[in-house]
ROSE-4610 file (N, C-alpha, C; in Angstrom, 1 decimal, always signed):
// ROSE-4610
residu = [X/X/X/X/X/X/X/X/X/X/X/X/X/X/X/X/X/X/X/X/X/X/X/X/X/X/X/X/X/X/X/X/X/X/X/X/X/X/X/X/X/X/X/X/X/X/X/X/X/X/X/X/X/X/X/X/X/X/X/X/X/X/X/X/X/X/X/X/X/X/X/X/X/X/X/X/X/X/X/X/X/X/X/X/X/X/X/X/X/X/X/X/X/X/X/X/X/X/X/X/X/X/X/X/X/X/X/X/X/X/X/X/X/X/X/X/X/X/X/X/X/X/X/X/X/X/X/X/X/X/X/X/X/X/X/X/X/X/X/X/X/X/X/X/X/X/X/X/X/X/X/X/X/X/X/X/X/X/X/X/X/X/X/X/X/X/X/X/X/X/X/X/X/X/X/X/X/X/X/X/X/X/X/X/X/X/X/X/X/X/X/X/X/X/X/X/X/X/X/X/X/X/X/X/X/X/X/X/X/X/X/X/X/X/X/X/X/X/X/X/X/X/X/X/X/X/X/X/X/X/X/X/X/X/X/X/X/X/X/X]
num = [1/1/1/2/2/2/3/3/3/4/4/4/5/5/5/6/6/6/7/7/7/8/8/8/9/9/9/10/10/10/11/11/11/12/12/12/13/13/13/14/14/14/15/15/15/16/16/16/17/17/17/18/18/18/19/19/19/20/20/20/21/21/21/22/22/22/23/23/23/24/24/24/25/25/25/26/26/26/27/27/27/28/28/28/29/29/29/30/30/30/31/31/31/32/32/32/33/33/33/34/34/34/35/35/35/36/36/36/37/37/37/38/38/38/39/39/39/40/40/40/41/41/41/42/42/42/43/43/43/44/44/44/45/45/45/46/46/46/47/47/47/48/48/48/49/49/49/50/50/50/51/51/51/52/52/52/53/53/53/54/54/54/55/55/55/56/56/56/57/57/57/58/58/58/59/59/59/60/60/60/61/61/61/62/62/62/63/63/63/64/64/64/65/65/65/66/66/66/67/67/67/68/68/68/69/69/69/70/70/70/71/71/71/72/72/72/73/73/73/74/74/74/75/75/75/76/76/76/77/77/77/78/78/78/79/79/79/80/80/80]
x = [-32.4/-31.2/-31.0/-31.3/-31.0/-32.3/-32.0/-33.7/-33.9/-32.7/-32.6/-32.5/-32.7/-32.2/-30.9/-30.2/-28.4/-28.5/-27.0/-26.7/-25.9/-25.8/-25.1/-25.7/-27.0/-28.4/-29.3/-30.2/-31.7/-31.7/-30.8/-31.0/-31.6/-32.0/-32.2/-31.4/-30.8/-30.3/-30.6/-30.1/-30.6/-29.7/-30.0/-29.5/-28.9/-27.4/-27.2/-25.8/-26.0/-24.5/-24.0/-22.6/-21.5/-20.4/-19.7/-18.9/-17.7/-17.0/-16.2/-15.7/-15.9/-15.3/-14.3/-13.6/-12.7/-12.5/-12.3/-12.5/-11.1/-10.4/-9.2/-10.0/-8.8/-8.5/-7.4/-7.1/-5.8/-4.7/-5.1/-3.9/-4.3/-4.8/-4.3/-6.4/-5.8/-7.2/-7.6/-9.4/-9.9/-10.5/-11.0/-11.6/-12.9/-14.2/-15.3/-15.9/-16.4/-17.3/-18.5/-19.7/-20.6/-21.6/-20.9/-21.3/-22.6/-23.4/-24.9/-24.3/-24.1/-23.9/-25.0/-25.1/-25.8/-25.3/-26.2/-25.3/-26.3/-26.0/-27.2/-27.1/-28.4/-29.1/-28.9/-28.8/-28.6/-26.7/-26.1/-24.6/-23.9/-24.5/-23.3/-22.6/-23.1/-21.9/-22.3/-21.3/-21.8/-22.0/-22.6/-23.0/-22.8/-22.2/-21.9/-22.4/-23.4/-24.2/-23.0/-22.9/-22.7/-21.6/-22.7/-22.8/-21.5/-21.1/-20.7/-18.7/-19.4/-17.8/-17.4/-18.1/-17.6/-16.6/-17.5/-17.1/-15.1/-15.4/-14.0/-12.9/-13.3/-12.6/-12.6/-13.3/-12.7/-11.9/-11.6/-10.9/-9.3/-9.6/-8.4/-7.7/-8.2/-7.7/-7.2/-7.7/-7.1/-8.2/-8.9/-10.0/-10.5/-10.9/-11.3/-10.8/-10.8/-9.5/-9.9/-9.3/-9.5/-10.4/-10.8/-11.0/-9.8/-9.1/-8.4/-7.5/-6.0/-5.3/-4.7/-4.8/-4.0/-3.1/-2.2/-1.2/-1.0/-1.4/-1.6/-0.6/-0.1/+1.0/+0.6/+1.8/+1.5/+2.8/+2.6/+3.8/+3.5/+4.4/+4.2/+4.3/+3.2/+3.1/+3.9/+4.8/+6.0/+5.4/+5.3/+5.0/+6.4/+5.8/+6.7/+7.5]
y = [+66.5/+67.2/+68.5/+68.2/+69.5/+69.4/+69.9/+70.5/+72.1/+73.1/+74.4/+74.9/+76.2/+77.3/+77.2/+77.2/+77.1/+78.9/+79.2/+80.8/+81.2/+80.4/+80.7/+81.0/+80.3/+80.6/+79.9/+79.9/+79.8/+78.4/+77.6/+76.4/+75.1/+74.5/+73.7/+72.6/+72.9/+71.9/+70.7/+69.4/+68.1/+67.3/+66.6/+65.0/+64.2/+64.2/+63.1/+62.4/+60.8/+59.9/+60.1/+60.6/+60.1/+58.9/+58.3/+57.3/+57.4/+59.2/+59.5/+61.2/+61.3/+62.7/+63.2/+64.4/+64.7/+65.6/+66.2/+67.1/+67.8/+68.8/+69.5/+69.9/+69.2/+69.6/+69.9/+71.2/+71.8/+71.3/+71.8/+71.3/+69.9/+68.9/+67.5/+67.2/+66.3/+65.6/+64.6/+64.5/+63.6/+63.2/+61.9/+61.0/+60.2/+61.1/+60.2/+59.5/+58.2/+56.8/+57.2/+56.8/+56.9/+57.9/+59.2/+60.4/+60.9/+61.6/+62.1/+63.8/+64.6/+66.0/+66.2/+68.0/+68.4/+68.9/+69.1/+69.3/+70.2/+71.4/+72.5/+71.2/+71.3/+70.2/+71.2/+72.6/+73.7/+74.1/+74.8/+74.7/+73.5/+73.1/+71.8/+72.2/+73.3/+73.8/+72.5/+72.5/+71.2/+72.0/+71.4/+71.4/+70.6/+71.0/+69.8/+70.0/+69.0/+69.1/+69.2/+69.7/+70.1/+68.8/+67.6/+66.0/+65.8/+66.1/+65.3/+66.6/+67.6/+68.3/+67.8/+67.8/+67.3/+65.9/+64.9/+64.0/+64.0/+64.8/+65.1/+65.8/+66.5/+66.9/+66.0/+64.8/+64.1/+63.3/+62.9/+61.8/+63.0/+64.1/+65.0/+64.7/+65.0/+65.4/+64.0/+63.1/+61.5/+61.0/+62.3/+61.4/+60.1/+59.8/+58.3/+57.8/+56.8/+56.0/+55.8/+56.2/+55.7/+54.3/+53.6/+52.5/+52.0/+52.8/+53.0/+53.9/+54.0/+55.2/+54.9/+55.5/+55.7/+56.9/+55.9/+57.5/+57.6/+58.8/+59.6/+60.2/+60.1/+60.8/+62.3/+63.1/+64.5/+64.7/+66.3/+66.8/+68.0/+68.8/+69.7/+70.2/+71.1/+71.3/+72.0/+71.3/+72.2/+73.1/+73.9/+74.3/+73.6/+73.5/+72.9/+74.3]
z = [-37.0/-36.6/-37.5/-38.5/-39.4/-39.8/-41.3/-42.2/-41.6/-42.3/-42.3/-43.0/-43.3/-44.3/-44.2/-45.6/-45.5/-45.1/-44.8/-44.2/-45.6/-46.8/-47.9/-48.9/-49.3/-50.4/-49.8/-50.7/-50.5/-50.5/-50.2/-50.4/-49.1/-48.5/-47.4/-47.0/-45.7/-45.5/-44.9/-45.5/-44.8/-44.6/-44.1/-43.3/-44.4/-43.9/-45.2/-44.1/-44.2/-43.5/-44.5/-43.9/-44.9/-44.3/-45.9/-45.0/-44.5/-45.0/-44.2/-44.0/-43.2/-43.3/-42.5/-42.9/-42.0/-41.6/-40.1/-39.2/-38.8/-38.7/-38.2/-37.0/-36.2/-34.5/-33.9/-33.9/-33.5/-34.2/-35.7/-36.0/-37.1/-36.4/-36.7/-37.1/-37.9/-38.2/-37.8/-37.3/-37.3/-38.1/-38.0/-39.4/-38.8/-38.9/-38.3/-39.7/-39.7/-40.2/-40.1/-41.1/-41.1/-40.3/-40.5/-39.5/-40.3/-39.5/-40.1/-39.6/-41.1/-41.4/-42.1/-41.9/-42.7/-44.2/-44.7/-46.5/-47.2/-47.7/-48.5/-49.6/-49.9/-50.9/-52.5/-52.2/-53.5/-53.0/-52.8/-52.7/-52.1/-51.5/-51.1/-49.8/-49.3/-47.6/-46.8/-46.2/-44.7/-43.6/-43.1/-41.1/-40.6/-39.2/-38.0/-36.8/-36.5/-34.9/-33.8/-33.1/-31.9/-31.2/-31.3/-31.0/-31.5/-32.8/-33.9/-34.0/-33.4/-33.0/-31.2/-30.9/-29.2/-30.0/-30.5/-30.4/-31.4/-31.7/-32.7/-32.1/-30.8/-30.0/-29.0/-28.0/-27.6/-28.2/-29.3/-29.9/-29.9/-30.5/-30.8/-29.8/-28.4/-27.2/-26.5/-26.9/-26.6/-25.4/-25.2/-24.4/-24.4/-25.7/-26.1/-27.2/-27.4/-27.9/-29.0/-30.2/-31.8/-32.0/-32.9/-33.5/-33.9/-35.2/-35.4/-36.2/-36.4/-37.3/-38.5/-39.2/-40.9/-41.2/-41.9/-42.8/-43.7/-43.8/-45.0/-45.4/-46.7/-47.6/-47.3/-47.1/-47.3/-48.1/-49.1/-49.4/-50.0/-50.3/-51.1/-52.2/-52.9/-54.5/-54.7/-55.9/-56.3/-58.0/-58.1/-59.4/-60.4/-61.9/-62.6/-64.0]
């Protein structure tokens, strides 16, 4: 799926699962499990197959139905 030249340095990108990542879709985040991205093996940039954003915009869009949801603390940084 990957195994490219990163677009950032000279570095190669490859295949790595991770066990979670998290995607912004309009707004609002998704949270895919055990997803296969790519990762510069020299900077660290990620890549996302095609497969792996569809699927983050059906969930966004409610097309198909979560596993399941969590919540997450948000707030804002106040300088001291």
């Amino acid at each position: 799926m990957y195994d490219f030249a990163c677009e950032h340095c000279d570095g190669t990108v490859r295949t790595r699962v991770v066990e979670r990542e998290a995607l912004r879709h309009k707004g609002n985040f998704v949270i895919l499990e055990d997803v296969p991205i790519g990762v510069c093996d020299k900077c660290g940039s990620r890549y996302f197959d095609a497969s792996v954003l569809r699927r983050v915009a059906e969930i966004g869009r409610g097309n198909v139905p979560s596993q399941r949801t969590i919540e997450i603390p948000v707030d804002r940084y106040a300088h001291a």
